[in-house]
C-alpha positions in Angstrom: 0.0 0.0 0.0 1.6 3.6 -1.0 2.5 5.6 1.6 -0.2 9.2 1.4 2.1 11.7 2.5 2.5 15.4 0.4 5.5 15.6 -1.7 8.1 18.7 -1.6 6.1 20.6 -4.2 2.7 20.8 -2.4 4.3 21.5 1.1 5.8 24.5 -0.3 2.4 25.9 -1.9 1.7 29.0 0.5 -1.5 29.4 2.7 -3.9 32.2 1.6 -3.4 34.9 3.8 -7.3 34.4 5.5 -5.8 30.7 6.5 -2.7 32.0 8.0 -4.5 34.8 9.6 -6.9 31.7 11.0 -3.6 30.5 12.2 -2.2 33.5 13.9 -5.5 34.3 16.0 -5.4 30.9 17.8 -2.2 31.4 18.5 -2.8 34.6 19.9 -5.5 34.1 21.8 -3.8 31.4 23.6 -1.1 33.6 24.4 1.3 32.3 27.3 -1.0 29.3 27.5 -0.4 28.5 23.4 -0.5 24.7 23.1 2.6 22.7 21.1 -0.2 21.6 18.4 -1.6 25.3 18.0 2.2 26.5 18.4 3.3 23.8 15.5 0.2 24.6 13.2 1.0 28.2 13.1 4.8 27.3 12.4 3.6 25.1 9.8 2.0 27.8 7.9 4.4 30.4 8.3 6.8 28.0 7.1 4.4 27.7 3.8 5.0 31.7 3.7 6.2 33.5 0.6 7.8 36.1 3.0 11.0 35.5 4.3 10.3 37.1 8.2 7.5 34.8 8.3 9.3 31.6 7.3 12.0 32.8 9.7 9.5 33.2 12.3 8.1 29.5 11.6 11.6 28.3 12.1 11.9 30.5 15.4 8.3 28.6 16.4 9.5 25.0 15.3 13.1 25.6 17.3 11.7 26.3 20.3 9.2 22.7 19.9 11.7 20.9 19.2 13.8 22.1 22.2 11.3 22.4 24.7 9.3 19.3 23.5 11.7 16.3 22.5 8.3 14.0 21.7 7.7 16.1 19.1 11.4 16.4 17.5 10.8 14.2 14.9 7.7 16.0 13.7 9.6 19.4 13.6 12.4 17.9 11.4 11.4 18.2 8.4 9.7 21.5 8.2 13.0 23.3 10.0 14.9 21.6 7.1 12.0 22.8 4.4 12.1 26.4 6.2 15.6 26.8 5.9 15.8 25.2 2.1 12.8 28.1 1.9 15.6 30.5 2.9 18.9 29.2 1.0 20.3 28.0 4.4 21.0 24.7 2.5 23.7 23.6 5.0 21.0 23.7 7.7 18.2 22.1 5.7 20.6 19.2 4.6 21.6 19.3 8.7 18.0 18.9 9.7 16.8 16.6 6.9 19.8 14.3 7.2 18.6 14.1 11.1 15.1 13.1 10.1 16.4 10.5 7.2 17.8 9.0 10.3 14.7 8.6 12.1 12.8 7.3 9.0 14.8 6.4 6.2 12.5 5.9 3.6 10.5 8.9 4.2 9.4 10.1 0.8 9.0 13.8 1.8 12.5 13.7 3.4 14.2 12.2 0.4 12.4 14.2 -2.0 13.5 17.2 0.1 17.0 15.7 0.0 17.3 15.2 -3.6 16.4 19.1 -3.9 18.6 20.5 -1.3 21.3 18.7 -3.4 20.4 19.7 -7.1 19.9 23.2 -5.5 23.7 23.4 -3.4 25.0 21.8 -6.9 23.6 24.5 -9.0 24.8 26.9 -6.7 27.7 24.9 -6.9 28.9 25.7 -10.3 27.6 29.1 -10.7 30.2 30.3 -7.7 32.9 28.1 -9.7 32.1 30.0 -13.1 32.3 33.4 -11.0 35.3 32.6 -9.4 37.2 31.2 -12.8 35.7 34.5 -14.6 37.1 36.5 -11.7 40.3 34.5 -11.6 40.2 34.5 -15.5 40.2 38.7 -15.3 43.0 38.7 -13.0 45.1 37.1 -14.9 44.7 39.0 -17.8 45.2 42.0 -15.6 48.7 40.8 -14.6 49.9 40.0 -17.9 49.0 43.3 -19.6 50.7 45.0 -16.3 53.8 42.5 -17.0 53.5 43.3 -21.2 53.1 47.0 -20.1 56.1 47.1 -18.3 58.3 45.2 -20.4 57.7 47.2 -23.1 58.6 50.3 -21.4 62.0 48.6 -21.0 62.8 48.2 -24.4 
């Protein structure tokens, strides 16, 4: 029997803003009382966020469940590592992820996740390496008109 869990590309479709709203009030209105499930499901939807403070927030909300609450570690794993992968921290989404592959290794979400933190750092990957050969590439060129330059004042 197939497993029914999202996939990457529907965890990552946002919330409307009237759902997170929804979201936010409970939390609120719990205040200093705020449950870990009400806590969690507000994470969770700032962590579906198009806005970078709120998936930062999310993570904020998820960091302090996992620490204060090691029952629900596990849960918060993957949505710290799809927060951060949300933000280009890819050396703390791989951290998390790798964490949660250990619990469950054959967690589709988590190795779908994984396969996209790695195309992503990959990518990102060989664009720094093209930069950094164009720079180098420049510099080099610089020092041998410099070394042409001043050889042919010589002579």
């Amino acid at each position: 029997m197939a497993e029914s869990v999202p996939m990457v590309e529907e965890a990552e479709k946002s919330l409307t803003a009237a759902e997170l709203e929804v979201l936010r009030k409970q939390f609120e209105r719990e205040g200093e009382f705020v449950t870990i499930q009400t806590k969690f499901n507000y994470a969770w939807g700032l962590i579906k966020s198009k806005n970078l403070e709120e998936i930062a927030l999310g993570i904020t909300l998820l960091t302090e469940i996992y620490r204060d609450s090691p029952e629900r570690r596990r849960e918060c794993l993957y949505f710290l590592a799809l927060g951060h992968y949300r933000l280009a921290n890819y050396a703390e989404a791989r951290q998390f992820n790798e964490q949660l592959l250990k619990y469950e290794p054959k967690n589709a979400q988590a190795r779908a996740l994984k396969k996209l933190i790695e195309e992503k750092v990959s990518r990102e990957g060989v664009i720094g390496l093209a930069i950094v050969s164009g720079v180098l590439a420049v510099g080099v060129a610089l020092v041998v008109a410099i070394i042409r330059h001043r050889s042919s004042k010589r002579a």
